[in-house]
DOPAPA-567646 format. One record per residue (C-alpha): z, x, y; residue in three letters. Coordinates in nm, 3 decimals, always signed. Layout:
residues N
<node <Z; X; Y>; 'ALA'>
...
This chain:
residues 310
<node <+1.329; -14.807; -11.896>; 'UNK'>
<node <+1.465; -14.496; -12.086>; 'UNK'>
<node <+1.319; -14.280; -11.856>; 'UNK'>
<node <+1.439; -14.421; -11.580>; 'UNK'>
<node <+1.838; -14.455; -11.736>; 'UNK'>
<node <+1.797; -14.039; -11.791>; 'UNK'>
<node <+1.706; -14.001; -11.393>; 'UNK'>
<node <+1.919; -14.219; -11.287>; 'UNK'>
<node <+2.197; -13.987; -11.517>; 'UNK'>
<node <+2.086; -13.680; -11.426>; 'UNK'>
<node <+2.117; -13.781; -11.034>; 'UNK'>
<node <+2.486; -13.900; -11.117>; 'UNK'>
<node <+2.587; -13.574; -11.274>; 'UNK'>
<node <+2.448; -13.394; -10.966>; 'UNK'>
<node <+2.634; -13.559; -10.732>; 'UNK'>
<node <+2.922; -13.556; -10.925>; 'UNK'>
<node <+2.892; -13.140; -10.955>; 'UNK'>
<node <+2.825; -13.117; -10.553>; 'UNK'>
<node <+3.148; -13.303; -10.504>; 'UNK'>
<node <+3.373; -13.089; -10.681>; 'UNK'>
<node <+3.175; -12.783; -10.539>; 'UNK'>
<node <+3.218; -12.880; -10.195>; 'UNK'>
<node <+3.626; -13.017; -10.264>; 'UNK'>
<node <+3.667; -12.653; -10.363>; 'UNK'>
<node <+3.523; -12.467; -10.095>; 'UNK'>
<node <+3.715; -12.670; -9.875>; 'UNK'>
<node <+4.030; -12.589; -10.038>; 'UNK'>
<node <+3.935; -12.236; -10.082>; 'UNK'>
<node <+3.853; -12.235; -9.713>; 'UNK'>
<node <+4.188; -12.378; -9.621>; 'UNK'>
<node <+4.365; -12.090; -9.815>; 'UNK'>
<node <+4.205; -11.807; -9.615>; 'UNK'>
<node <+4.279; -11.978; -9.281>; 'UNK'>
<node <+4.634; -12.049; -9.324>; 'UNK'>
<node <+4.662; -11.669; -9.509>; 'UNK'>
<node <+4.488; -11.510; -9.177>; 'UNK'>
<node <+4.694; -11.722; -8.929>; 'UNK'>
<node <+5.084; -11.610; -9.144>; 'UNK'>
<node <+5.274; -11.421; -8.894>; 'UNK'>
<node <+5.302; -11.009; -9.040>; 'UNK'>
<node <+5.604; -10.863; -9.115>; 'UNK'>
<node <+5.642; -10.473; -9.015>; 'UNK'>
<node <+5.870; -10.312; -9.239>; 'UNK'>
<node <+6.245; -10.275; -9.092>; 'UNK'>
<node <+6.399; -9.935; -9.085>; 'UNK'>
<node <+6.822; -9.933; -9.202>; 'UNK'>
<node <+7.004; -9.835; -8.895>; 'UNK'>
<node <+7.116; -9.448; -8.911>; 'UNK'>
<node <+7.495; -9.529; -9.090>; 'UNK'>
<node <+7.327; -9.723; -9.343>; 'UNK'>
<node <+7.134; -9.445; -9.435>; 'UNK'>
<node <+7.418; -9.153; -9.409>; 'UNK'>
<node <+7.644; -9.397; -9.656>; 'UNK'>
<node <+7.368; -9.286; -9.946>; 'UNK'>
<node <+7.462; -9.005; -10.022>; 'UNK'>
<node <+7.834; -9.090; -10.037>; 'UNK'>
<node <+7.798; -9.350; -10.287>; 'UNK'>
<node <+7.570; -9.092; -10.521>; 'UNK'>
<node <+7.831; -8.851; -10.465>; 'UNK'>
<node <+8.138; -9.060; -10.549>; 'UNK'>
<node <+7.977; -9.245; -10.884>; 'UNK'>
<node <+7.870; -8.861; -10.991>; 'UNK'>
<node <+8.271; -8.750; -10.886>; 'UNK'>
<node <+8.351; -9.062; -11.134>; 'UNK'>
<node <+8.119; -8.947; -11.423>; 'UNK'>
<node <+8.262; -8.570; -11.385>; 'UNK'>
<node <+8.637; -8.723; -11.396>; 'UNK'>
<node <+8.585; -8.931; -11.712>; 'UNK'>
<node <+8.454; -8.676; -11.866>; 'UNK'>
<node <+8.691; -8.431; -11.854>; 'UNK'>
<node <+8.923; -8.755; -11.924>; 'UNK'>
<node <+8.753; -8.796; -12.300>; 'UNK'>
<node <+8.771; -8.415; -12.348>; 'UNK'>
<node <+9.119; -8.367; -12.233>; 'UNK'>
<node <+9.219; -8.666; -12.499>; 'UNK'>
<node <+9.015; -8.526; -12.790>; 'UNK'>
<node <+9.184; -8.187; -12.704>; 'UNK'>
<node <+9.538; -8.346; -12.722>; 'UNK'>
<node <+9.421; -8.528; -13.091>; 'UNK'>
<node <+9.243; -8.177; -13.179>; 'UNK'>
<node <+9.589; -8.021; -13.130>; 'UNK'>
<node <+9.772; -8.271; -13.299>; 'UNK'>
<node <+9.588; -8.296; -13.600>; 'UNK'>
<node <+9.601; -7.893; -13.595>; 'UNK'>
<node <+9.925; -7.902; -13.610>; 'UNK'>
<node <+10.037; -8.164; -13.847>; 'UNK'>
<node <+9.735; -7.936; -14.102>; 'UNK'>
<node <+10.024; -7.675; -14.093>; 'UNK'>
<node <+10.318; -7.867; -14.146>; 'UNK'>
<node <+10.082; -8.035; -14.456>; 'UNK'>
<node <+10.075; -7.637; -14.571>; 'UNK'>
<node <+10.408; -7.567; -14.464>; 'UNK'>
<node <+10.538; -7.819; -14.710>; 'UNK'>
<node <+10.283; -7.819; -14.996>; 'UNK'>
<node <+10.462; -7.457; -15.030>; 'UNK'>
<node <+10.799; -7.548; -14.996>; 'UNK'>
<node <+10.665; -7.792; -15.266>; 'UNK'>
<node <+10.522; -7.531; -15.513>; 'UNK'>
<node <+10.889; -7.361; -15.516>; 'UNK'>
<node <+11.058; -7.646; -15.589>; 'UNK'>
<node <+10.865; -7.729; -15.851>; 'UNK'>
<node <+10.906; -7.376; -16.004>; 'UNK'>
<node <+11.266; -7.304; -15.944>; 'UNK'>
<node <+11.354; -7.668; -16.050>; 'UNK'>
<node <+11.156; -7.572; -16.364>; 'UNK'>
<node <+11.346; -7.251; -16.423>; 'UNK'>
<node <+11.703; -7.460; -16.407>; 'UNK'>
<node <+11.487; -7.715; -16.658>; 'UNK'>
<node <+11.450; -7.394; -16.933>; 'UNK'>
<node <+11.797; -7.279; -16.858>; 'UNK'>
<node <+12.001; -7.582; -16.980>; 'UNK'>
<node <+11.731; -7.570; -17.256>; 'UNK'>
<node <+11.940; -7.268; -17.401>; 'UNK'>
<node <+12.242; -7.474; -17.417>; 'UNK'>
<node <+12.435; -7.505; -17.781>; 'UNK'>
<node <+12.803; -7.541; -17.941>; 'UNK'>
<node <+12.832; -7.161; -17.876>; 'UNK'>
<node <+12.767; -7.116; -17.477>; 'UNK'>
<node <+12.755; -7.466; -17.378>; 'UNK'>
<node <+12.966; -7.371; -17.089>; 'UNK'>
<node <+12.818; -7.103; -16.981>; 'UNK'>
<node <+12.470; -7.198; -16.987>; 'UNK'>
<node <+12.548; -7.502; -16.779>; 'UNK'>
<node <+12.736; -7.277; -16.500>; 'UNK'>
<node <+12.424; -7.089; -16.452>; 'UNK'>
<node <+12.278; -7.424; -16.456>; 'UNK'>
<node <+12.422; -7.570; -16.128>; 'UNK'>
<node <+12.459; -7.257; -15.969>; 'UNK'>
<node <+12.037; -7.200; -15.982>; 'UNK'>
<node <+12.016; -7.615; -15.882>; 'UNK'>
<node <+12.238; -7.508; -15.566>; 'UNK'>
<node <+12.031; -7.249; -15.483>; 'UNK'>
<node <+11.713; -7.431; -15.512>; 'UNK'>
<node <+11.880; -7.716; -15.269>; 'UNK'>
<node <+12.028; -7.498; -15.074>; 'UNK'>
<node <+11.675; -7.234; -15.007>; 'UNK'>
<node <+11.422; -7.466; -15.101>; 'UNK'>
<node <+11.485; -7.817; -15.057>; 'UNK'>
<node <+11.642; -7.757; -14.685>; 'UNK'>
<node <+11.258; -7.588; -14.615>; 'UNK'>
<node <+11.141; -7.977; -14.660>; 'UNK'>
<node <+11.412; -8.117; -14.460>; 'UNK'>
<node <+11.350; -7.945; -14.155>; 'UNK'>
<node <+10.933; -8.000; -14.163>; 'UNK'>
<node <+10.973; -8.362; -14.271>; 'UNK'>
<node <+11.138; -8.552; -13.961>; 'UNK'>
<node <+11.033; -8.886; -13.836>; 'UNK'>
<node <+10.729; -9.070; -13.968>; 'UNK'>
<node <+10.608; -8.702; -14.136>; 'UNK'>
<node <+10.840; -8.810; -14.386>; 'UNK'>
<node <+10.591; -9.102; -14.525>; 'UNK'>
<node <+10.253; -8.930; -14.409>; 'UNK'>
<node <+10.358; -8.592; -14.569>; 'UNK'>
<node <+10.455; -8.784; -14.891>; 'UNK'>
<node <+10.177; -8.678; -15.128>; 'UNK'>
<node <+10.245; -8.315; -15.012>; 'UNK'>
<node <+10.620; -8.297; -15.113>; 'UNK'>
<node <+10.604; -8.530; -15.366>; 'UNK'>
<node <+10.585; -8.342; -15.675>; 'UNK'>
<node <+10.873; -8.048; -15.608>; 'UNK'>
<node <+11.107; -8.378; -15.588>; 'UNK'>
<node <+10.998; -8.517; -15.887>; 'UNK'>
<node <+11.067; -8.181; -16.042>; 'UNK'>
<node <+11.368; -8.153; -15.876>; 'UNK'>
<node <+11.520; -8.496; -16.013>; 'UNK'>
<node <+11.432; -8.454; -16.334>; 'UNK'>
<node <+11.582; -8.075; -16.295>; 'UNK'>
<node <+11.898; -8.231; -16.130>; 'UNK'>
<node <+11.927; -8.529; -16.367>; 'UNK'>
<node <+11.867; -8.365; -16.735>; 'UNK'>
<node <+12.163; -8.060; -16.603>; 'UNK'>
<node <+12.378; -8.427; -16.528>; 'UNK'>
<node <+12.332; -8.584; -16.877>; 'UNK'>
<node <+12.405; -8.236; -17.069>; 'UNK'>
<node <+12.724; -8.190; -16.838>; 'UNK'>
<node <+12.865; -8.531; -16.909>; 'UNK'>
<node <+12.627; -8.720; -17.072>; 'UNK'>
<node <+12.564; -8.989; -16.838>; 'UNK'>
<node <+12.247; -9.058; -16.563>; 'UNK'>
<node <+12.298; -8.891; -16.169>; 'UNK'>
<node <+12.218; -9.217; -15.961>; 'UNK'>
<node <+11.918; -9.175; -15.644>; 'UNK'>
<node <+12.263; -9.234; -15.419>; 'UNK'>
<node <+12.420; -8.973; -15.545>; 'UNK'>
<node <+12.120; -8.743; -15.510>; 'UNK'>
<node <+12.100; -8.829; -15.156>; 'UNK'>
<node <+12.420; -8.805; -15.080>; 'UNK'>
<node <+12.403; -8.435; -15.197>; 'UNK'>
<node <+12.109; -8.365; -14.962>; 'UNK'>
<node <+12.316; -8.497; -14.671>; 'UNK'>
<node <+12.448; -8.188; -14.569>; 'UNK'>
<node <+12.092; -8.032; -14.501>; 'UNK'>
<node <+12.000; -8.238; -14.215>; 'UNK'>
<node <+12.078; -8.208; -13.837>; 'UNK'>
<node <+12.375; -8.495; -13.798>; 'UNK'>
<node <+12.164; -8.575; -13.439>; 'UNK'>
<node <+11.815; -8.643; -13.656>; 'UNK'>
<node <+11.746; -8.879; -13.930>; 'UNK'>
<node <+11.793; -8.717; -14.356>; 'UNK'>
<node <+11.567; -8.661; -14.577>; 'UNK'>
<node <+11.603; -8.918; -14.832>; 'UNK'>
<node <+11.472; -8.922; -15.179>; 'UNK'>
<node <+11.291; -9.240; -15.200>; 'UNK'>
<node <+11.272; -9.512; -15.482>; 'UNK'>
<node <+10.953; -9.452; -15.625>; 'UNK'>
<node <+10.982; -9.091; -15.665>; 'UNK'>
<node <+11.335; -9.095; -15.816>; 'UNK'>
<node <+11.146; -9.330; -16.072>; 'UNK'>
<node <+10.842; -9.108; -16.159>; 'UNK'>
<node <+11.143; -8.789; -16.155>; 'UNK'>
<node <+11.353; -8.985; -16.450>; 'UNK'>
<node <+11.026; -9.095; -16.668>; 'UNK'>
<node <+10.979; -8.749; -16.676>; 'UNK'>
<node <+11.332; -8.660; -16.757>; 'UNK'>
<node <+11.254; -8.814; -17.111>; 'UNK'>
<node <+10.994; -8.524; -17.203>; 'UNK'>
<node <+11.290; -8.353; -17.136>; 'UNK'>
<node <+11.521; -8.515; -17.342>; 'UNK'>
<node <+11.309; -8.566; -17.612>; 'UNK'>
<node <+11.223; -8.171; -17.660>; 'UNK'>
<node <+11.628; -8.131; -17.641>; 'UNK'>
<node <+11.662; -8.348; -17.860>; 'UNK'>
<node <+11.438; -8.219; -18.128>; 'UNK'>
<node <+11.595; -7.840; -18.083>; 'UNK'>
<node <+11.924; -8.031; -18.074>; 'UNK'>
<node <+11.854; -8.159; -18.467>; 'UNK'>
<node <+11.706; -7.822; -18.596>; 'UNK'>
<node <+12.057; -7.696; -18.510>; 'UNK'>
<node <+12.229; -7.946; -18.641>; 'UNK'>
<node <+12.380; -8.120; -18.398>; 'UNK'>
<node <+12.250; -8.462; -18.542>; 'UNK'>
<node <+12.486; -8.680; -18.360>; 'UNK'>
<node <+12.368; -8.561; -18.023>; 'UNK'>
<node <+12.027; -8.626; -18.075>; 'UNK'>
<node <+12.126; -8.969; -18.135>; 'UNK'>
<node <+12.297; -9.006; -17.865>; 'UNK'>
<node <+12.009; -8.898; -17.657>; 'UNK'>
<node <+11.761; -9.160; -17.834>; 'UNK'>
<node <+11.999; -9.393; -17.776>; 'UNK'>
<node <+12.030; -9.296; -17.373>; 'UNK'>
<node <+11.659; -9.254; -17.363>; 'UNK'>
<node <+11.613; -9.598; -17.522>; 'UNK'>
<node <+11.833; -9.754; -17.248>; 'UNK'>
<node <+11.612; -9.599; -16.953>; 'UNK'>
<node <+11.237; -9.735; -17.151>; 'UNK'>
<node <+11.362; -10.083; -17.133>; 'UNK'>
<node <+11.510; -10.087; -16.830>; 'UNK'>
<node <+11.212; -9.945; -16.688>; 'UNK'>
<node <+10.997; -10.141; -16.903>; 'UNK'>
<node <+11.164; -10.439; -16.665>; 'UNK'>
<node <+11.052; -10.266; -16.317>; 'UNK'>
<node <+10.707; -10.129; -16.314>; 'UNK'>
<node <+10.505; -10.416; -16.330>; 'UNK'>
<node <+10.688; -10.579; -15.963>; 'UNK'>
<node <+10.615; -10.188; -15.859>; 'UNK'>
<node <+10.360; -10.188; -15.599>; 'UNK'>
<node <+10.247; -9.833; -15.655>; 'UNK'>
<node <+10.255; -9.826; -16.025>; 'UNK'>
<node <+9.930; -9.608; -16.152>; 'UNK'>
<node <+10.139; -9.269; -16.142>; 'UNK'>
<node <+10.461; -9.517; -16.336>; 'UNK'>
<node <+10.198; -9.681; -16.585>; 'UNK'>
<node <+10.099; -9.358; -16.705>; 'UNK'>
<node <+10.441; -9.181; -16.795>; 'UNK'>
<node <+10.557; -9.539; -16.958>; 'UNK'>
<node <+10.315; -9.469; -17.236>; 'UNK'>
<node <+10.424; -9.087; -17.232>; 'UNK'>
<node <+10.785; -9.180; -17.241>; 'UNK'>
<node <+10.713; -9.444; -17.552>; 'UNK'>
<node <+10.580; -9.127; -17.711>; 'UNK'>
<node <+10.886; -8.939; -17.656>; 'UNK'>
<node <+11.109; -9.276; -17.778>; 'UNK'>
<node <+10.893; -9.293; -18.091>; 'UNK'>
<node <+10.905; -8.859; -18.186>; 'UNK'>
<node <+11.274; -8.886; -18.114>; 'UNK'>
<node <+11.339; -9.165; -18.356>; 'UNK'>
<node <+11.091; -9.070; -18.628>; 'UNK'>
<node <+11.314; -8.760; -18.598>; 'UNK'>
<node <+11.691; -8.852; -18.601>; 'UNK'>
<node <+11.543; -9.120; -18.877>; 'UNK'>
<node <+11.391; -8.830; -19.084>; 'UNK'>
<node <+11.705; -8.699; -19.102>; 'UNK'>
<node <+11.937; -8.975; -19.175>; 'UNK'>
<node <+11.711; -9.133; -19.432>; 'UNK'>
<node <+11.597; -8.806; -19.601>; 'UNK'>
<node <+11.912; -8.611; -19.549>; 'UNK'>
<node <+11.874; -8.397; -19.877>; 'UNK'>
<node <+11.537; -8.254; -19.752>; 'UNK'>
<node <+11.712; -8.134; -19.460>; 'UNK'>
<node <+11.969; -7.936; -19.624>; 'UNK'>
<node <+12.035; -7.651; -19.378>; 'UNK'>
<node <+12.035; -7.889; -19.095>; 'UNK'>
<node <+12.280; -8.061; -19.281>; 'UNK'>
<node <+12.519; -7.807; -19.336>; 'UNK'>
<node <+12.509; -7.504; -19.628>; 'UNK'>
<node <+12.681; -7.239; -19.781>; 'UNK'>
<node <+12.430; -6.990; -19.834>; 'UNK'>
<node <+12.477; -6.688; -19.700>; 'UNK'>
<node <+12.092; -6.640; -19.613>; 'UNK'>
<node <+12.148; -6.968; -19.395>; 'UNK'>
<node <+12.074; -6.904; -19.027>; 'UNK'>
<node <+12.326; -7.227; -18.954>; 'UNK'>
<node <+12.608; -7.068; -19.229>; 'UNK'>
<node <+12.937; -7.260; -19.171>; 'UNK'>
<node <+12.819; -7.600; -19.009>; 'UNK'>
<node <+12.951; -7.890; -19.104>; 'UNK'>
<node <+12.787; -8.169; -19.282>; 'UNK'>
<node <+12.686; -8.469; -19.144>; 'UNK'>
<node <+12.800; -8.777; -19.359>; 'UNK'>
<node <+12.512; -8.988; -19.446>; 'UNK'>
C-alpha cells in the first residue's frame, strides 16, 4: 500500500509539472505572435524649418550666456571702482586725521606755558594756532566727509577730533574758566561747509571721549599750576574736573558704545584722585610747602608771592 501511495504521488507531481510547462509555452508562444504581427514604425524625419530653427536657438541661449556675463563683470567693475575709491578717501582722511591730532596737540603744550606773568599772551597764540588748525586742517575733513562717508569714515577721523576737542575745550576753561558746549563747537565748524551740502558735525560720542581726555589735561595743569603757587586755581580745576566725573559717571553706562568711555572713566578717576591728593597736600601740610606758599628768601625761584592763608 506504501508503494503504491508513492506512484500514485510521483504520477501527480508529473502531471502537475507538464501543466505548468505546457501553460507557459503557450503564453510564451502568444508573446512572439502578437510581437511579430505589431505594425513597425520607420523613424520620421523633422521637416526642413524644424531643423534650420537649431541652430538659432543654440545661438541665442550662447548670445544670453555672453550678455550675462559681461553683465556680472561690468557690476563687479562698478563695486571694484567704488571700493577703490572710497580706499582713498579712507587715506585721504586718516591724514587729515594725523594733523589734527598733532597741531591740536601743539595748541595743547602752548596754553601749557600759561602763568600770572603772560597769561594773555600765551592764550592769544593759543586761539590763533586753534584757528589755523580749523581753518587748514579741519576744513580737509569737511570736504572728504559728505553724505553717509561721514558715519563709514568714522574710525578714520575719529581721533584728530577727539584731539581737537580736548585742544579746543582746555584753551576755553583757561580763557574763562568755564566748559565750550558740542553746540558751540559745531556751530564754529559751520562756516567750513558748502551752504548747498550737509556740515560736518561733531557727534555725541566723540565730544564725550574729547572731554574725558580733557581731564589728563587739567590734571597736569593743575599740578604745574600748585608748584607755582597758584593754589587757588588748582582748586578750582579739581573742583571743575569733579563736576565733569560725576556727571559722566551718570551717562556711560545708557552709552551704547561705551568700551573706548569705560576706559578713560578709570583714567579720569586717576586724574580726580592725583589732583586732590595734591591741592590736599598742600592745604593740610602747608608748612612743608613753604616756597609754594609764599617766601622771602632771596634764593627763592617764586620770591615775592603771596601766601596762601591756611
Amino acid at each position: 500500500m506504501k508503494i503504491v501511495g508513492k506512484r500514485v504521488r510521483r504520477q501527480r507531481y508529473r502531471w502537475q509539472r507538464e501543466q505548468m510547462l505546457n501553460s507557459s509555452a503557450a503564453l510564451f508562444r502568444r508573446i512572439s505572435v502578437s510581437w511579430l504581427m505589431a505594425p513597425k514604425f520607420k523613424p520620421h524625419r523633422l521637416p526642413p524649418a524644424a531643423d534650420a530653427s537649431l541652430p538659432l536657438e543654440g545661438s541665442t541661449k550662447r548670445a544670453r550666456t555672453v550678455s550675462t556675463h559681461f553683465s556680472i563683470k561690468d557690476a563687479f567693475s562698478t563695486y571694484a571702482d567704488y571700493l577703490n575709491a572710497l580706499n582713498e578717501k579712507r587715506e585721504r582722511v586718516v591724514k587729515a586725521s594725523r594733523d589734527v591730532t598733532m597741531n591740536s596737540k601743539k595748541v595743547i603744550f602752548q596754553v601749557h606755558r600759561i602763568s600770572k606773568n603772560n597769561r594773555e599772551e600765551v592764550l592769544e597764540k593759543a586761539e590763533k594756532d586753534l584757528a589755523a588748525v580749523r581753518d587748514q586742517h579741519i576744513s580737509r575733513l569737511v570736504k572728504e566727509l559728505q553724505g553717509t562717508d561721514f558715519w563709514k569714515l568714522r574710525r578714520a577721523y575719529s581721533p584728530g577730533v577727539q584731539e581737537y576737542v580736548e585742544a579746543v575745550t582746555f584753551f576755553k576753561f583757561c580763557q574763562t574758566g568755564t566748559l565750550l558746549n558740542l553746540d558751540e563747537i559745531n556751530a564754529s565748524l559751520l562756516p567750513l561747509s558748502d551752504p548747498s551740502l550737509e556740515p560736518l558735525q561733531i557727534n555725541l560720542l566723540d565730544y564725550l571721549l574729547g572731554l574725558a581726555d580733557l581731564t589728563g589735561e587739567l590734571m597736569r595743569l593743575a599740578i604745574g599750576r600748585i608748584s607755582d603757587g597758584e593754589v587757588e586755581f588748582a582748586e578750582r580745576i579739581c573742583q571743575f574736573v569733579r563736576d565733569i566725573y560725576r556727571e559722566l559717571t551718570l551717562v556711560v553706562p545708557f552709552m551704547d558704545d561705551s568700551s573706548d568711555m569705560k576706559t578713560k572713566m578709570e583714567t579720569m578717576l586717576q586724574s580726580v584722585v592725583k589732583i586732590e591728593n595734591a591741592c590736599f597736600s598742600v592745604r593740610v601740610r602747608g608748612s612743608e610747602y613753604i616756597p609754594l606758599l609764599g617766601t622771602g628768601d632771596p634764593s627763592s625761584f617764586l620770591l615775592g608771592v603771596s601766601e596762601v592763608e591756611l
